[in-house]
C-alpha angles and dihedrals in degrees: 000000000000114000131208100254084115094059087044104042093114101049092052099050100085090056088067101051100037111117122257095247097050109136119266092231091054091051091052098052088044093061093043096061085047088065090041091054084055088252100137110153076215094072126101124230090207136032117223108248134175126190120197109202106199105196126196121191135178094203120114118267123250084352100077097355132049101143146019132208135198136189132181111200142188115177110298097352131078150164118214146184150184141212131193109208106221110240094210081069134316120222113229129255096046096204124191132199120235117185106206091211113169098351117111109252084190091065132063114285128192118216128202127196110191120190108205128201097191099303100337111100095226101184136353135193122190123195123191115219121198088201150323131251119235119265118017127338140164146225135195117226114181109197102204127201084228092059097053118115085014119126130179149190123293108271088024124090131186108268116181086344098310129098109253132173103276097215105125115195115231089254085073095071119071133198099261138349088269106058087048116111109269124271105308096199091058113145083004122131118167089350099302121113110244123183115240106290136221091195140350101274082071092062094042114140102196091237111117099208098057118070116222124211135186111217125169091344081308132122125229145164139185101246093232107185094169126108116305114251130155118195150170103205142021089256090064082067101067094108102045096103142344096218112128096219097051124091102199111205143174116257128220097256088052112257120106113258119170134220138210118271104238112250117279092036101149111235100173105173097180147044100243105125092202092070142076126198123183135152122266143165120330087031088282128158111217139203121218115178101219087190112060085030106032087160098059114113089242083190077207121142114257 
């Protein structure tokens, strides 16, 4: 527990140099104007506070979403958590636990909920606080498909696919998870409202380059935002992309998707024969001189 000495340094000071014979009287009177200054050792610099964040997304899991993280920040202090989704079935919402610690809950707080697909940042919602009650609270973050890739101004935050200003007013938290509204992306994929499904021809779009899924009587897509190709066949993805380091394929559903090469993948794009090049991590295709370095682990297939 911190306690308030450091709000009251000033008032105390005095207690510690006064002279032993000071009168009794003096030294009362002393101490009560230092309660009446609001210096009582008693008194607590912080508050405890806990916000729960319950987040709802209509992203695929693991597909486009296999963690969440979440950060509440105040200047240069900040609590933080994560979450892996499990990619068996997640249970909706996907709440995380922010202790507040050392962080004002009586001044203004940002708060940034962050959707990750391995190391890409898919989708993000910020939310400005003014400030937190005492004690535990919660806040509904929905992360939405339209929203992903998105990225908007400082003090903005992508709302049903559009950048809005991300102040909340303290109405929006509520005492627990439970007694938050219930789940606001329900029968949503991609932003669009979709009634409860039995299979995926119940979610379909009826646009040819998103793949709809029915999972656990919900809707869900991929959020493709590529180039638009449909195929039947592995050869009808030759023009996806140009990257090196990606394999374009047809998936099942018949639109071209790609995948990563696997590391090592050679993706020599000259004849110096002084140079490797294969893909690593990142899809990145990398250099290595063999030449100047012939010592160096390429990693590079044979």
């Amino acid at each position: 527990m911190v306690l308030g000495w450091a709000s009251g340094a000033s008032c105390w000071s005095g207690w510690a140099t006064g002279r032993a014979g000071r009168a009794r009287s003096t030294v009362l009177l002393f101490l009560l104007a230092g309660v009446a200054a609001g210096c009582s050792p008693a008194e607590p610099a912080f508050d405890a506070a806990r916000l729960k964040v319950a987040v709802w997304t209509d992203l695929e899991i693991p597909g486009q979403l296999d963690r969440i993280v979440a950060f509440l920040r105040q200047e240069t202090l900040e609590a933080d958590a994560v979450r892996p989704l499990d990619p068996g079935g997640q249970d909706q919402p996907i709440v995380l636990t922010l202790d507040a610690g050392l962080l004002e809950r009586g001044r203004p707080l940002e708060l940034m909920v962050t959707g990750f697909a391995g190391e890409v940042a898919m989708v993000e919602r910020r939310a400005r606080l003014s400030r937190l009650p005492p004690g535990e609270s919660a806040l509904a973050i929905p992360l939405e498909a339209r929203c992903a890739g998105l990225g908007c101004e400082v003090g903005w935050t992508c709302i049903r696919g559009a950048c809005e200003r991300s102040e909340l007013p303290i109405e929006a938290l509520a005492a627990s998870v439970e007694d938050l509204p219930e789940d606001p992306l329900a029968g949503v994929v991609a932003g669009r409202r979709v009634g409860g499904c039995e299979d995926a021809s119940a979610c379909e779009d009826g646009d040819p380059c998103t793949i709809d899924l029915c999972t656990d009587h919900r809707c869900s897509g991929d959020g493709w935002s590529g180039v638009c190709i449909t195929c039947t066949t592995d050869a009808d993805c030759a023009g996806l992309t140009d990257e090196p380091c990606l394999r374009p394929f047809c998936h099942p559903y018949g639109v071209c998707r790609w995948r990563s090469a696997p590391p090592g993948t050679r993706c020599d794009d000259d004849d110096d024969p002084c140079t490797v090049q294969c893909c690593r991590e990142a899809t990145v295709c990398m250099t290595f001189d063999v030449c100047d370095e012939p010592d160096v682990a390429t990693g590079c297939d044979p």
